[in-house]
C-alpha positions in Angstrom: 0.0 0.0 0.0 1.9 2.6 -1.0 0.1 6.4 -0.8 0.2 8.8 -4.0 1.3 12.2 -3.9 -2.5 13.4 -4.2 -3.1 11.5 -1.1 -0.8 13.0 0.9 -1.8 16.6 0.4 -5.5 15.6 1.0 -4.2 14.6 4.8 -2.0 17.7 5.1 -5.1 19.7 4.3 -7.4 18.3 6.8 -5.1 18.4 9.8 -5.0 21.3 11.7 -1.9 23.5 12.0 0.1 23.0 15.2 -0.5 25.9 17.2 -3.6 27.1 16.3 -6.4 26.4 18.3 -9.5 28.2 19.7 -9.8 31.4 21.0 -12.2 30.6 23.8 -10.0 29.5 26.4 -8.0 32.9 26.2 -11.3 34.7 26.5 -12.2 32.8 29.5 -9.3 33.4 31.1 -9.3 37.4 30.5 -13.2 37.1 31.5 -11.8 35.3 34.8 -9.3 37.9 35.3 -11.3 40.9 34.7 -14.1 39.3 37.4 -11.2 38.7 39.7 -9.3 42.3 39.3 -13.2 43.5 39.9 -14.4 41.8 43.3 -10.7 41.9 44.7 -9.7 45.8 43.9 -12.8 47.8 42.2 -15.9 46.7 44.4 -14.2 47.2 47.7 -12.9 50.6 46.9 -16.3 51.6 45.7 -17.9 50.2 49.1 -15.1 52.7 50.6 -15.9 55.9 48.5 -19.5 55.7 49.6 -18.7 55.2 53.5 -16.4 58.7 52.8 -19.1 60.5 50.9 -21.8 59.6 53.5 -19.5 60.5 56.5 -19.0 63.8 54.4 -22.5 64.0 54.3 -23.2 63.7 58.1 -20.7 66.9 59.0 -21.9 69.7 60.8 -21.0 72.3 62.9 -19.1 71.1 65.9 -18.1 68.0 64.9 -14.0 67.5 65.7 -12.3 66.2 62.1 -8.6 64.9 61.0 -7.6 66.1 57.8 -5.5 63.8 55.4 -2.7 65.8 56.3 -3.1 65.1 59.5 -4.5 68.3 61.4 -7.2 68.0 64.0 -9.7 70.8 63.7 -13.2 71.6 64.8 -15.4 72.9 61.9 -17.0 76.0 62.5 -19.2 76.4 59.6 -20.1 74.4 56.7 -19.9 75.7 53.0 -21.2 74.3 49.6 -17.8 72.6 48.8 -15.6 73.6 51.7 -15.3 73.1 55.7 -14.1 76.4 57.6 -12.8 74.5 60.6 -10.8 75.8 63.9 -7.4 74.3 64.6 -6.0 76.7 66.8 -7.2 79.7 69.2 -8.5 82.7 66.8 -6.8 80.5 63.8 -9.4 79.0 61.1 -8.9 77.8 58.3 -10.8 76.3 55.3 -10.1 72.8 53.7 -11.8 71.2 50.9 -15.0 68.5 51.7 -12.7 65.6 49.9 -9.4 66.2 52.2 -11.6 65.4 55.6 -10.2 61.5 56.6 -12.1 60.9 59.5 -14.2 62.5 62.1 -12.7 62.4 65.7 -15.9 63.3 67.7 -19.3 64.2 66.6 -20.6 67.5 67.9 -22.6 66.6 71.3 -21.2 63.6 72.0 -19.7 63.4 75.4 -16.0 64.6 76.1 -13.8 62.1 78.2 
């Protein structure tokens, strides 16, 4: 049995090329990733943006704040985009609503 030249092109043609497969696995694999990157780093940093914004919200006169630079004022009055907050004996200034970290003690709460 001895195979003709034909014959042997006929086989070449029907195999596949080495190497080339299906795309789906790659696409699984970035649809994996991009679920992972989402629940591990985007979700929770959303979840923390909200908590900010909503602690923002809650702010009013009196309450004792820490800037992300790390000064401790009181505010003293409460603008559209801006705190005007006391950090010193006759010394105010005014910071920005985003550059408030944290809230120290809300105003009426007791002092210890």
């Amino acid at each position: 049995m001895f195979l003709q030249p034909d014959s042997l092109l006929l086989i070449a043609q029907a195999a596949p090329a080495p190497g080339q497969g299906s795309a789906m696995p790659s696409l699984i694999f970035f649809g994996l990733m991009f679920a992972a990157m989402y629940f591990l780093l985007i979700a929770p940093q959303r979840k923390k943006q909200k908590e900010h914004e909503k602690m923002l919200a809650a702010l009013q006169t009196g309450d004792e704040i820490v800037t992300t630079g790390g000064i401790y004022g009181q505010i003293t009055n409460v603008k559209d985009d801006r705190f005007v907050v006391r950090i010193a004996e006759n010394t105010k200034v005014e910071i920005g609503k985003g550059f408030v970290h944290g809230v120290v003690r809300k105003a009426g709460a007791d002092k210890a």
